[in-house]
TINU-749091 format. One record per residue (C-alpha): x, z, y; residue number from 1. Coordinates in steps of 0.25 Angstrom, whole numbers. Example, Ala and Ser with C-alpha at 12.3 -4.5 7.8 and 13.67 -1.06 7.14 Angstrom:
2
@u = 49 | w = 31 | v = -18 | nr = 1;
@u = 55 | w = 29 | v = -4 | nr = 2;
***
This chain:
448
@u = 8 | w = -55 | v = 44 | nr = 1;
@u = -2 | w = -50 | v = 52 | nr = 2;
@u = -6 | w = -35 | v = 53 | nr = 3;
@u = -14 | w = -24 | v = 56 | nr = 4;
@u = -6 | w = -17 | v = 67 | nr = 5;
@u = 2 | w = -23 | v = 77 | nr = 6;
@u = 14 | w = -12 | v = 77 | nr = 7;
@u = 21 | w = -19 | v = 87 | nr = 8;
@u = 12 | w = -14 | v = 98 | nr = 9;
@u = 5 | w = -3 | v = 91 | nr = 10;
@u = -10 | w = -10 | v = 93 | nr = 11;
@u = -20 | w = -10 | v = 82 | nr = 12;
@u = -25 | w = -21 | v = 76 | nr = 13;
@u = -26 | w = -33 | v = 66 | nr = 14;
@u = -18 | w = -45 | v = 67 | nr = 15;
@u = -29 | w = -56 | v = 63 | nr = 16;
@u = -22 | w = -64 | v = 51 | nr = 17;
@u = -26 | w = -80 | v = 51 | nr = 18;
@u = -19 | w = -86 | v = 41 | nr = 19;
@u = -15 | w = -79 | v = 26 | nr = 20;
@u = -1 | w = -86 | v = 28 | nr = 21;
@u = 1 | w = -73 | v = 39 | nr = 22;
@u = 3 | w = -62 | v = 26 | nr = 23;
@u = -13 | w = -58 | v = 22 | nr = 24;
@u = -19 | w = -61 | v = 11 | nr = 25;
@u = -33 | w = -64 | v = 9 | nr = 26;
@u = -39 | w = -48 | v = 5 | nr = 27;
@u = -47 | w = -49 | v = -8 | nr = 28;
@u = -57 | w = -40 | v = -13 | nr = 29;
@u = -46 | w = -30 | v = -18 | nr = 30;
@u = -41 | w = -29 | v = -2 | nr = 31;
@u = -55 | w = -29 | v = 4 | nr = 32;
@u = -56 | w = -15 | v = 6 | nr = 33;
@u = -43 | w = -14 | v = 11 | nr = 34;
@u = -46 | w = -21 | v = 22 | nr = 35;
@u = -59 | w = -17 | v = 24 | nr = 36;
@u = -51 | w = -3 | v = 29 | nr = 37;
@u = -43 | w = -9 | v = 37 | nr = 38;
@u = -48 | w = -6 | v = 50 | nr = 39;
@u = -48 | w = 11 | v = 44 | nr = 40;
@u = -34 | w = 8 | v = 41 | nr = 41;
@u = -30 | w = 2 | v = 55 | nr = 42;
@u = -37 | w = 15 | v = 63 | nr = 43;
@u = -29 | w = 25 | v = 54 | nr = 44;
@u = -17 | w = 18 | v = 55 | nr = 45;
@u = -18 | w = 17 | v = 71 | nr = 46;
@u = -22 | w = 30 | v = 71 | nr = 47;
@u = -8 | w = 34 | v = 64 | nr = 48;
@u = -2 | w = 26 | v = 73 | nr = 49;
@u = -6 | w = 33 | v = 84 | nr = 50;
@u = -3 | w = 46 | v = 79 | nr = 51;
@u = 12 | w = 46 | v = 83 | nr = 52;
@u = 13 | w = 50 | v = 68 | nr = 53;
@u = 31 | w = 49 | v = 64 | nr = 54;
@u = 32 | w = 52 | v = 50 | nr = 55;
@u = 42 | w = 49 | v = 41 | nr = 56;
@u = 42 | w = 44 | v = 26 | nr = 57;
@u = 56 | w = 35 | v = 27 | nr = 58;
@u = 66 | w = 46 | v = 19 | nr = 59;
@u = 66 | w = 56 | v = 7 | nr = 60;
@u = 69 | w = 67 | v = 15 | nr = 61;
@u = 68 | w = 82 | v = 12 | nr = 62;
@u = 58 | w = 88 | v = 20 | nr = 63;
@u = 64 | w = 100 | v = 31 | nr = 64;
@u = 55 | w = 108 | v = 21 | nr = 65;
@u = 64 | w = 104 | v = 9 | nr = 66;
@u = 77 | w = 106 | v = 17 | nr = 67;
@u = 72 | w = 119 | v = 20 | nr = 68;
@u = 72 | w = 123 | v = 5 | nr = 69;
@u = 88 | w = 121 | v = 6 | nr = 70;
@u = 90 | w = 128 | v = 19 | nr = 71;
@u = 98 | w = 142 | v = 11 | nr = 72;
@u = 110 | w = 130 | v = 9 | nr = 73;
@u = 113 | w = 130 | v = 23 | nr = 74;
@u = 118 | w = 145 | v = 22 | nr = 75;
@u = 124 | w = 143 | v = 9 | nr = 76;
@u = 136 | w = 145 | v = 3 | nr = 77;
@u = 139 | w = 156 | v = 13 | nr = 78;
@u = 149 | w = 166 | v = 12 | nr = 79;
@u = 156 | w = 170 | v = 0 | nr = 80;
@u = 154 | w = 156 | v = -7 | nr = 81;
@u = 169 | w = 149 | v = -3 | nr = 82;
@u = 173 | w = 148 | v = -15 | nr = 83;
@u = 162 | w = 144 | v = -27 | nr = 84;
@u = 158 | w = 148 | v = -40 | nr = 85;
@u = 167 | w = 137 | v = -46 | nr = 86;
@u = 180 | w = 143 | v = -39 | nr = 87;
@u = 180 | w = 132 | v = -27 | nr = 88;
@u = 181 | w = 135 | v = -15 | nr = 89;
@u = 172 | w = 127 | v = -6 | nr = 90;
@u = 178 | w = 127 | v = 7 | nr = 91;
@u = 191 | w = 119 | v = 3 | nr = 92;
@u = 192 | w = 104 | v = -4 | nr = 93;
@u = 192 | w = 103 | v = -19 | nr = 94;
@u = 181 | w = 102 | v = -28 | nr = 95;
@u = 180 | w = 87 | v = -28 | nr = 96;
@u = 168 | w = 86 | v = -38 | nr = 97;
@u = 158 | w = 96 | v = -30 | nr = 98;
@u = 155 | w = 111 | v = -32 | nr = 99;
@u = 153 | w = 114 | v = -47 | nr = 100;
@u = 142 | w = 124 | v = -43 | nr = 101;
@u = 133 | w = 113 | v = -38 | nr = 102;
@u = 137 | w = 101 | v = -47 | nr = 103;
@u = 133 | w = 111 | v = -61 | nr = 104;
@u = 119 | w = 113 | v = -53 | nr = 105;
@u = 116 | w = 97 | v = -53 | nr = 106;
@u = 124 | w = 93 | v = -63 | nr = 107;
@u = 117 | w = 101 | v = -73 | nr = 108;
@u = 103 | w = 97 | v = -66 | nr = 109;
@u = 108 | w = 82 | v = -68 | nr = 110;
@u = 112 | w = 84 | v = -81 | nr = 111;
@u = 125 | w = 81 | v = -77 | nr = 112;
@u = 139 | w = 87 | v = -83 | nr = 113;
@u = 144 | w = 93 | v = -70 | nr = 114;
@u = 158 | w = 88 | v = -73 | nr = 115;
@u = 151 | w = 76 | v = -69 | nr = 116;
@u = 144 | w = 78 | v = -60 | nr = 117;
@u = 149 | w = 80 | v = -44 | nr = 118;
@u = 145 | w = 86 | v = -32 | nr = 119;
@u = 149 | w = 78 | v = -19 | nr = 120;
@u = 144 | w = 76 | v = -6 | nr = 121;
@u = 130 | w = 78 | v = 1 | nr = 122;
@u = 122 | w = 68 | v = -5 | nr = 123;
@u = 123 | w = 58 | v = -17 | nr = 124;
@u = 120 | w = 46 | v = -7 | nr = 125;
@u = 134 | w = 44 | v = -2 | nr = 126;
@u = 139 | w = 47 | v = -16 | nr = 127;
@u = 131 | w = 36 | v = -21 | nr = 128;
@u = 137 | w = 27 | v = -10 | nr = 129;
@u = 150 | w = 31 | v = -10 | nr = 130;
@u = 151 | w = 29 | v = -26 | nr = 131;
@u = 144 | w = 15 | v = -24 | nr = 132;
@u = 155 | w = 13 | v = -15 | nr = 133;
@u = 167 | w = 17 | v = -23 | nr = 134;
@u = 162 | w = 7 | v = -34 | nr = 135;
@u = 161 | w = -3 | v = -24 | nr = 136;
@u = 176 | w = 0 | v = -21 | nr = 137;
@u = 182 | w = 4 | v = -32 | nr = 138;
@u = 173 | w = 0 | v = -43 | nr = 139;
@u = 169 | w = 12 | v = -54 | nr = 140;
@u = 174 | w = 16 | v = -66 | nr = 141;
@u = 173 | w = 3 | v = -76 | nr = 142;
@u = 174 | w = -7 | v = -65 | nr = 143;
@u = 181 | w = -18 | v = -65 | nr = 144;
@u = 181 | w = -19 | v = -51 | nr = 145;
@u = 178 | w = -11 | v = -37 | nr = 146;
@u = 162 | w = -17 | v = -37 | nr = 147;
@u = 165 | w = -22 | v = -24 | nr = 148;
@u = 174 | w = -31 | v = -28 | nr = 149;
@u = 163 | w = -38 | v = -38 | nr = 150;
@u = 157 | w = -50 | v = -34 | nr = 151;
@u = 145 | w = -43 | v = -34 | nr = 152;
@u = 139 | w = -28 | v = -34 | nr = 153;
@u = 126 | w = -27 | v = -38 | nr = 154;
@u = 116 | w = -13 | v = -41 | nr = 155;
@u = 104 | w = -12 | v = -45 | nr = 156;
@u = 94 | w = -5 | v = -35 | nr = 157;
@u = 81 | w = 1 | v = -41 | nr = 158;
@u = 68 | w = -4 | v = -33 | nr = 159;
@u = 63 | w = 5 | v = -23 | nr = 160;
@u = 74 | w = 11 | v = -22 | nr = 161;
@u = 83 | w = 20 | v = -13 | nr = 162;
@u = 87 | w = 12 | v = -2 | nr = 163;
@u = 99 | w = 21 | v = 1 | nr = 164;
@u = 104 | w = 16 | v = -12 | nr = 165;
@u = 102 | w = 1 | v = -10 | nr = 166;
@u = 110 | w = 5 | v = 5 | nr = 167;
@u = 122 | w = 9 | v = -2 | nr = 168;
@u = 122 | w = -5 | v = -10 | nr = 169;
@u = 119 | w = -14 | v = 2 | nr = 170;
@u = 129 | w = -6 | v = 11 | nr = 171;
@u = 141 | w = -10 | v = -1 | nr = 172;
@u = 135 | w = -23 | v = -3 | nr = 173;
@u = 130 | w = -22 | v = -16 | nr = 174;
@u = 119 | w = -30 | v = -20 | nr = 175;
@u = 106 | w = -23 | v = -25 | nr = 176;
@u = 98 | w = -28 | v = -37 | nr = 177;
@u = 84 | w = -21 | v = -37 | nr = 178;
@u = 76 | w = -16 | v = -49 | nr = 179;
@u = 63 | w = -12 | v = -50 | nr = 180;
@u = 62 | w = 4 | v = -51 | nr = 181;
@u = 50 | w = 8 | v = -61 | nr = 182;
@u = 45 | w = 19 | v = -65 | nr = 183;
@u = 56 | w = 24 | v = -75 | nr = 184;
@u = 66 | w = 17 | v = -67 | nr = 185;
@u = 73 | w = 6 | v = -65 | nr = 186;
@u = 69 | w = -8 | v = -72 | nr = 187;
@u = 79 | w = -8 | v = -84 | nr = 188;
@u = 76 | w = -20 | v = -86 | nr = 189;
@u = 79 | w = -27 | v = -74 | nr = 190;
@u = 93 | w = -19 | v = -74 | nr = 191;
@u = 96 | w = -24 | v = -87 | nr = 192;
@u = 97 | w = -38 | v = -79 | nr = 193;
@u = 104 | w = -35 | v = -68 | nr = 194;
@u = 114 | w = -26 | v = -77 | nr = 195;
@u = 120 | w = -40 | v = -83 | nr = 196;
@u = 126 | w = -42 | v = -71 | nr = 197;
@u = 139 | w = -37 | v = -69 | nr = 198;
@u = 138 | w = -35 | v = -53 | nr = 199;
@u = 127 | w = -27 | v = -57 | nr = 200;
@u = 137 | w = -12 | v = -54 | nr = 201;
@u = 126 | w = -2 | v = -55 | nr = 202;
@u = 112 | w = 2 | v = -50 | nr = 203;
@u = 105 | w = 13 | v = -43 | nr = 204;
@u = 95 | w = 22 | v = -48 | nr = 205;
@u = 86 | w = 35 | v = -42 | nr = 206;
@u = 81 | w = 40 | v = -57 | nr = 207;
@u = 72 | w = 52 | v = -54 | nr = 208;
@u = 61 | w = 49 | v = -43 | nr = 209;
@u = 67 | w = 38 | v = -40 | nr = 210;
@u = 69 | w = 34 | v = -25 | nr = 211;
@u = 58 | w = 28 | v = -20 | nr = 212;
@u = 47 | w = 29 | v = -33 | nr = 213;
@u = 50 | w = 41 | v = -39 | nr = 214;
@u = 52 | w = 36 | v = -53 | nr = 215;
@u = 62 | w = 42 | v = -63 | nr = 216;
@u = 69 | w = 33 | v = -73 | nr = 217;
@u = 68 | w = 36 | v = -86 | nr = 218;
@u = 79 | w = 42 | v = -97 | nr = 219;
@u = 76 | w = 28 | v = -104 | nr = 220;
@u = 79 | w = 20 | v = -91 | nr = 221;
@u = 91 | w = 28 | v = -88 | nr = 222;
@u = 96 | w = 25 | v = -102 | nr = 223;
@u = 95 | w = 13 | v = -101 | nr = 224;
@u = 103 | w = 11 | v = -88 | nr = 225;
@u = 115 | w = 18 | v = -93 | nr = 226;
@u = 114 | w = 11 | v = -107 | nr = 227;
@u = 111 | w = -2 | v = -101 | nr = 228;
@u = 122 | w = -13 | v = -101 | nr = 229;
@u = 127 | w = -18 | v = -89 | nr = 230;
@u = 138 | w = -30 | v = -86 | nr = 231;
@u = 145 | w = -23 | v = -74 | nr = 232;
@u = 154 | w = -11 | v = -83 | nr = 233;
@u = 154 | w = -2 | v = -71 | nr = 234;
@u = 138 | w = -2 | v = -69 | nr = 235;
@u = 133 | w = 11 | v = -63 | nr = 236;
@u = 119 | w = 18 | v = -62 | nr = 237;
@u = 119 | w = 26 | v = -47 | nr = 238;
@u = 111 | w = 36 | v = -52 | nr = 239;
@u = 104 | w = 42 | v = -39 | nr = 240;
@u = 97 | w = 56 | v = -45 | nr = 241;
@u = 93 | w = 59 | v = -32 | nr = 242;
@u = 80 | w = 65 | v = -35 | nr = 243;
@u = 82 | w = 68 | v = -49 | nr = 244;
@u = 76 | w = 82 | v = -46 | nr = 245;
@u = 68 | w = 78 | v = -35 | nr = 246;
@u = 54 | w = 80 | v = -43 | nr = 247;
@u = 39 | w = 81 | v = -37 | nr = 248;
@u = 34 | w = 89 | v = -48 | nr = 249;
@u = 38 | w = 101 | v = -54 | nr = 250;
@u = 46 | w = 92 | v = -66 | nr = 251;
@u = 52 | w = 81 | v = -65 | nr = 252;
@u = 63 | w = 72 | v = -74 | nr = 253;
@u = 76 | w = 78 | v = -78 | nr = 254;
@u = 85 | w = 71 | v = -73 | nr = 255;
@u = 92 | w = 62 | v = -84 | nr = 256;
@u = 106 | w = 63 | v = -89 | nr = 257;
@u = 112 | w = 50 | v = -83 | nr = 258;
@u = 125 | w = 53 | v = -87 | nr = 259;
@u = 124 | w = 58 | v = -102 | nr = 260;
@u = 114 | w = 46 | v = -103 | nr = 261;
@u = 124 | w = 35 | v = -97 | nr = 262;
@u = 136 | w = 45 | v = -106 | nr = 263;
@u = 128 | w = 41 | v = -119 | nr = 264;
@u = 124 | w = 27 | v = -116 | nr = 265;
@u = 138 | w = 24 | v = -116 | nr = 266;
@u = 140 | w = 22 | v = -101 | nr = 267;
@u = 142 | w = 35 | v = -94 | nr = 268;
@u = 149 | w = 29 | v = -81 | nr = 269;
@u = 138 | w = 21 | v = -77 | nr = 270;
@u = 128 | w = 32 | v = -70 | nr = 271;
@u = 131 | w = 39 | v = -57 | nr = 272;
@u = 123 | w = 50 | v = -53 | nr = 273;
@u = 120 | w = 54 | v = -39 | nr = 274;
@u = 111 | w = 66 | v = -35 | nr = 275;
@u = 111 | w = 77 | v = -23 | nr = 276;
@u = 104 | w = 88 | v = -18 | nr = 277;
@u = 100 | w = 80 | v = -5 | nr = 278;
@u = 86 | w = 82 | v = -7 | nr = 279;
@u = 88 | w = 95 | v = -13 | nr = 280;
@u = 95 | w = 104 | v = -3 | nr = 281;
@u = 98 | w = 97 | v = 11 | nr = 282;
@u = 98 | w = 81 | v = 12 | nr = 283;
@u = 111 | w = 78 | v = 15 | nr = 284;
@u = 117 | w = 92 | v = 12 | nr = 285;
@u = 118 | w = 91 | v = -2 | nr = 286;
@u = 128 | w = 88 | v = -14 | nr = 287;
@u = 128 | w = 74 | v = -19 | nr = 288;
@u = 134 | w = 73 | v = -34 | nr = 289;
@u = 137 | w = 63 | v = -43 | nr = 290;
@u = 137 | w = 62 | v = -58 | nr = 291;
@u = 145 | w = 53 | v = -66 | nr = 292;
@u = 154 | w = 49 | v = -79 | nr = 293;
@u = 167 | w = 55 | v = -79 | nr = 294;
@u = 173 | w = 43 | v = -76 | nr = 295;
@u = 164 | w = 38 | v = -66 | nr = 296;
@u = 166 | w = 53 | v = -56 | nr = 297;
@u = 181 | w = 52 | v = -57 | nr = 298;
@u = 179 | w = 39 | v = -51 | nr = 299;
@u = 169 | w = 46 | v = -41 | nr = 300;
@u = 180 | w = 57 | v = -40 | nr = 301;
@u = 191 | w = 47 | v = -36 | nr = 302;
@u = 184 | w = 40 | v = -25 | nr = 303;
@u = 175 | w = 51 | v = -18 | nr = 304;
@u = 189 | w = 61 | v = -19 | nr = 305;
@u = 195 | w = 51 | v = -9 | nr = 306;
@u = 181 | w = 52 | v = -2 | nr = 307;
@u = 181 | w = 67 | v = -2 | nr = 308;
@u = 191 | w = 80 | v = -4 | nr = 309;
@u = 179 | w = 88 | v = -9 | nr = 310;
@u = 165 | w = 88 | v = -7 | nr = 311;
@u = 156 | w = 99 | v = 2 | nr = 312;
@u = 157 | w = 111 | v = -8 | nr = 313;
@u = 151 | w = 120 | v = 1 | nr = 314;
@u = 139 | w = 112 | v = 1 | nr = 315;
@u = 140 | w = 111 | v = -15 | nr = 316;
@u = 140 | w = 126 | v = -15 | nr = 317;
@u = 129 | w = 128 | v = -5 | nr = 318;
@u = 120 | w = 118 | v = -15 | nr = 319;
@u = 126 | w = 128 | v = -28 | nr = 320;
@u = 121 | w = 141 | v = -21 | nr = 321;
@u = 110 | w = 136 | v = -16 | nr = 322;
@u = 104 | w = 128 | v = -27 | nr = 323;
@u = 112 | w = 137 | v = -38 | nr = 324;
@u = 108 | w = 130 | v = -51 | nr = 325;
@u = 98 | w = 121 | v = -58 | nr = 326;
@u = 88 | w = 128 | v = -56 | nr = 327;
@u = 89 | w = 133 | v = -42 | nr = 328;
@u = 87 | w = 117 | v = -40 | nr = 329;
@u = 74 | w = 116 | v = -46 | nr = 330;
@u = 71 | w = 127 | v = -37 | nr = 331;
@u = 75 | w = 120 | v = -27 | nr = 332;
@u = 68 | w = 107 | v = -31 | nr = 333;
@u = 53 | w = 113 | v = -33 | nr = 334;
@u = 54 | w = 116 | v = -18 | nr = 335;
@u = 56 | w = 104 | v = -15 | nr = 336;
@u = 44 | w = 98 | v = -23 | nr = 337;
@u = 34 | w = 109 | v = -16 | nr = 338;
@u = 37 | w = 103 | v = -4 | nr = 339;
@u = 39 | w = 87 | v = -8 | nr = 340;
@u = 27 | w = 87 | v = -19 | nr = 341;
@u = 15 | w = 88 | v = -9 | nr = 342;
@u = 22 | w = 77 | v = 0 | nr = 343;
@u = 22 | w = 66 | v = -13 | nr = 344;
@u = 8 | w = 72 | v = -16 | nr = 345;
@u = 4 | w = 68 | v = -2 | nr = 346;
@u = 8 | w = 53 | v = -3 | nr = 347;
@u = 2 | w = 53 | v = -16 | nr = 348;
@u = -10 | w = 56 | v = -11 | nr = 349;
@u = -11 | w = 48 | v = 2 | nr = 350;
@u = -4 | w = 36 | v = -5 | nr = 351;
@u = -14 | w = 36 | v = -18 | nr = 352;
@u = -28 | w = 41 | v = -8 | nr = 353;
@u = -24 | w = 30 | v = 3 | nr = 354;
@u = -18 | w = 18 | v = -6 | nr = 355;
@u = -23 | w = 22 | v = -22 | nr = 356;
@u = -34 | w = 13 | v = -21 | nr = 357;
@u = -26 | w = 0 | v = -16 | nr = 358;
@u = -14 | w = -3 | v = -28 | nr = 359;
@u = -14 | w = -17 | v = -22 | nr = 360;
@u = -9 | w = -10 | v = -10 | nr = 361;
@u = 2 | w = 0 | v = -15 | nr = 362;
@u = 8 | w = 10 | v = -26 | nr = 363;
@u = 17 | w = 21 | v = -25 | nr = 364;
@u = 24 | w = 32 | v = -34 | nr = 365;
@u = 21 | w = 44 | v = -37 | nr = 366;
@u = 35 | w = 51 | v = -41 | nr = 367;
@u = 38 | w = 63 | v = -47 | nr = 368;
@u = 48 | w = 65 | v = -38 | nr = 369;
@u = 59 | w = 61 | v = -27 | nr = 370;
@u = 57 | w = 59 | v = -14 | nr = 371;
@u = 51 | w = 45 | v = -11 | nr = 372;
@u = 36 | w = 37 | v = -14 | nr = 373;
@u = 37 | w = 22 | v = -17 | nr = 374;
@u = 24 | w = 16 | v = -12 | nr = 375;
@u = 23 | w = 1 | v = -12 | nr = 376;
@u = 13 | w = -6 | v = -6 | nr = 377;
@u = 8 | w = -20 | v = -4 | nr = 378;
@u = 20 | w = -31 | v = -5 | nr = 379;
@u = 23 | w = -36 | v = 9 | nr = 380;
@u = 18 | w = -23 | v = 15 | nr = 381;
@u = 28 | w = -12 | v = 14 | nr = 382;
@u = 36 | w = -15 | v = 27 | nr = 383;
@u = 23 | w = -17 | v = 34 | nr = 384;
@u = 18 | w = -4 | v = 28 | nr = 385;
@u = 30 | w = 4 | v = 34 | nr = 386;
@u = 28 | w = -4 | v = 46 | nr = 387;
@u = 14 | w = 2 | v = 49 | nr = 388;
@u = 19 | w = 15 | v = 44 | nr = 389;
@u = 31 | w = 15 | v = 54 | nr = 390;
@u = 21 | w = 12 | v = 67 | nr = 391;
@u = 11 | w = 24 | v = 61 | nr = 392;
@u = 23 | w = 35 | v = 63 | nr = 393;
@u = 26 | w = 33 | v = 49 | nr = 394;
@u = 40 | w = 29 | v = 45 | nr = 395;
@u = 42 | w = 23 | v = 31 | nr = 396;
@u = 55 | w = 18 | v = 23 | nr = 397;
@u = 57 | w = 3 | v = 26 | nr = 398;
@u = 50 | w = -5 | v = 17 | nr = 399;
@u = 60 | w = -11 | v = 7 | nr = 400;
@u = 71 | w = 1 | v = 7 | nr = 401;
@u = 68 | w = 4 | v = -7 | nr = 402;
@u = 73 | w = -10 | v = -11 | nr = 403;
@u = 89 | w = -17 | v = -9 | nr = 404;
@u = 93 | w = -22 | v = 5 | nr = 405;
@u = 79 | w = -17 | v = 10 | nr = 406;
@u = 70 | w = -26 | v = 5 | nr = 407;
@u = 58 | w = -24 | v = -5 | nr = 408;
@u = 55 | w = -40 | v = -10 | nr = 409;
@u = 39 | w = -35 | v = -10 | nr = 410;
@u = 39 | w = -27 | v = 3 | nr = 411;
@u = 33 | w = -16 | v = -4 | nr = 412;
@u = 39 | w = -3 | v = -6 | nr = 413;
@u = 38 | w = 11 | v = 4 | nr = 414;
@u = 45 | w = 22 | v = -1 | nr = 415;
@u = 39 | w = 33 | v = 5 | nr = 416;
@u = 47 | w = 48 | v = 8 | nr = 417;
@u = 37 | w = 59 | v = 8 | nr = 418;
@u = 48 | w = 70 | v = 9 | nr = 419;
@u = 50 | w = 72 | v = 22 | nr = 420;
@u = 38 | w = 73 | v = 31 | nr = 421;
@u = 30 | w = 86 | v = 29 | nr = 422;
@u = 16 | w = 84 | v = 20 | nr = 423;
@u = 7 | w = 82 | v = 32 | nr = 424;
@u = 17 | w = 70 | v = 37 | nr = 425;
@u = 18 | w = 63 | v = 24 | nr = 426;
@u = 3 | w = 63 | v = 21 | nr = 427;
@u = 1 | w = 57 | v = 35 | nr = 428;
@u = 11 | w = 47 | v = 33 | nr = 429;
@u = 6 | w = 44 | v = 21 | nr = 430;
@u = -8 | w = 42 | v = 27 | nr = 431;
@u = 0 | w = 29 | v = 36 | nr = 432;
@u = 7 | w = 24 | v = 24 | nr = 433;
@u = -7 | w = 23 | v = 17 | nr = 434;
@u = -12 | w = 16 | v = 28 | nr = 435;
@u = -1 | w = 7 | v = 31 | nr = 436;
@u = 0 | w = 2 | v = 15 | nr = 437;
@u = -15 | w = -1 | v = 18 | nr = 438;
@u = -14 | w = -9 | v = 32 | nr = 439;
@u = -1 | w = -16 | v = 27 | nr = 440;
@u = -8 | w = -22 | v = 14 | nr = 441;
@u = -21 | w = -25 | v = 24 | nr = 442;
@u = -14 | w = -33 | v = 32 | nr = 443;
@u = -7 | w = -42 | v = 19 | nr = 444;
@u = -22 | w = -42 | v = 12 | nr = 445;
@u = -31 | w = -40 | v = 22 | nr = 446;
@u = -37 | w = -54 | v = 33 | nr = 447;
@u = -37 | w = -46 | v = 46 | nr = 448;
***
């Protein structure tokens, strides 16, 4: 395809296009004025070139201001707190299930009963993988078999989705079905179908501000999932709460009861929940916990006890003392959002003054929540999009890291991570990203 810059050498220009047969297409009346502007767009865009800009929208970071809010944890528990509340003494092995200080505090914010509900290592990705993995090898309870010695394994991956997720299936060898991720989540429909088969082991799903759109599902889609019927009788729902309290505005949606609502649909092994205070107090420093039907964590219990004597109880009080009960959470939360808010505000405004008038050429979300923006833009584009980006100082996710093995079948998805970079960084990125959705769809529609 022709294009606009020529990045290999950093010269300016247009690439003369001869033949439609090269990617263009002739430009209409509704292009005409984009490609009027392109010579405005090819001088702001050399200008950021030439900037020596290096910003960074790739992760969901916290920002050193929000890690900053956590920085007390690093002096905690201090003298006099060897032995906790709940009698245990946090030097020494034992307490398999997790400090029962910090496992009340979540477990009551989850609506979770806290015998239920454990307090494990530092982040609820390797709890995700290593459960995955136990299936894999051992099969769950109600399995006929270890999954891995099935034909097949097959999950079901919400689209864009977290590409974290979809690793962990390709690394294990698991074959990924996407489904379309809507606005009250996931296409029940669609799931439905791919539920009759009996490779079909269990999906994943982010509910609340979902990873990258923001969307939430709803109770009636959730009821649904744990009501539904499947073919394989060990199915299970990987549910990723991971920004379950993660909200942009001062309320947001309570979290749902996953595990009462499974309980009285009748099938109360088939959710796992997964959340951690990763993006709460430190990333990487926090406490993963898992909740789960009786039967389902004795079967954690038995294999992550071979795994581990005990998990970090000092960091679990640490998290207690310095967090101290539900509320002290929230607290905790609206600091977060006085710094996050006016960042998502930011790409609002850029994305909606730059792009609003041009919904031929790209859409994006406006969540309530969570840490991510899902912009799509014009298919066949968005690889060409982080492209340009990349050679302005502006790094992007990969295009198609939000769908299975890498690949977005219409070449049309961004996830953009705001969270990091300070304001004045993200609205200059954002300014790039504008103009790069805008030269990327000139050089498909536009005759140059």
């Amino acid at each position: 395809m022709g294009a606009i810059y020529n990045d290999d050498d950093g010269a300016s220009g247009v690439s003369q296009r001869e033949t439609l047969g090269q990617g263009g297409v002739a430009a209409g009346d509704e292009y005409s004025s984009l490609c009027a502007q392109v010579p405005e767009l090819r001088a702001r865009y050399e200008a950021a070139r030439k900037a020596g800009l290096s910003l960074d929208l790739t992760r969901g970071k916290p920002s050193p201001a929000q890690l900053a809010l956590s920085e007390p944890l690093l002096s905690l528990p201090g003298a006099g707190h060897a032995v906790s509340k709940s009698g245990v003494d946090i030097r020494n092995y034992g307490g398999p299930d997790g400090l029962l200080e910090v496992r009340e505090i979540f477990a009551e914010i989850f609506g979770i009963p806290v015998e239920q509900f454990l307090a494990l290592t530092n982040g609820s990705l390797r709890l995700m993988h290593d459960t995955l993995l136990f299936a894999y090898v051992f099969g769950v309870p109600g399995s006929p078999r270890p999954w891995g010695a099935e034909p097949a394994v097959r999950f079901i991956c919400p689209v864009p989705g977290y590409d974290r997720h979809f690793g962990i299936c390709e690394n294990l060898g698991v074959e990924m079905l996407p489904v379309d991720m809507l606005p009250g989540g996931p296409d029940i429909a669609r799931i439905r179908e791919l539920v009759a088969d009996p490779a079909v082991k269990g999906m994943w799903l982010v509910p609340t501000h979902s990873n990258p759109t923001g969307y939430t599902t709803t109770r009636e889609t959730a009821e649904a999932l744990v009501s539904m019927e499947t073919a394989a009788p060990d199915f299970r729902i990987f549910w990723d709460d991971a920004y379950g309290l993660h909200h942009l505005e001062a309320t947001g949606p309570a979290p749902l009861p996953i595990l009462a609502m499974a309980e009285a649909a009748g099938n109360p092994d088939r959710p796992l929940f997964f959340t951690s205070t990763s993006k709460i107090t430190f990333a990487g420093s926090g406490v993963g916990f898992i909740g789960a039907s009786p039967a389902n964590l004795a079967w954690v219990r038995q294999h992550m006890g071979v795994q581990s004597i005990s998990p970090d109880k000092t960091n679990h009080l640490r998290h207690a003392l310095f967090l101290q009960s539900p509320a002290g959470v929230a607290t905790q939360m609206a600091k977060h959002r006085e710094i996050l808010a006016p960042k998502f505000a930011a790409v609002q405004r850029i994305l909606t003054g730059r792009l609003g008038a041009w919904p031929q050429l790209a859409s994006w979300t406006d969540p309530t929540g969570g840490y991510f923006v899902s912009l799509n833009v014009l298919p066949g584009t968005a690889a060409r999009v982080v492209e340009l980006a990349a050679a302005a100082g502006v790094a992007l996710t990969p295009a198609g890291a939000t769908y299975p093995y890498g690949v977005d079948p219409s070449d049309s998805n961004i996830r953009l991570a705001p969270s990091m970079p300070p304001l004045f960084e993200v609205e200059a990125a954002m300014e790039v990203v504008a103009d790069c959705v805008l030269l990327a769809a000139a050089e498909k529609v536009c005759l140059q």
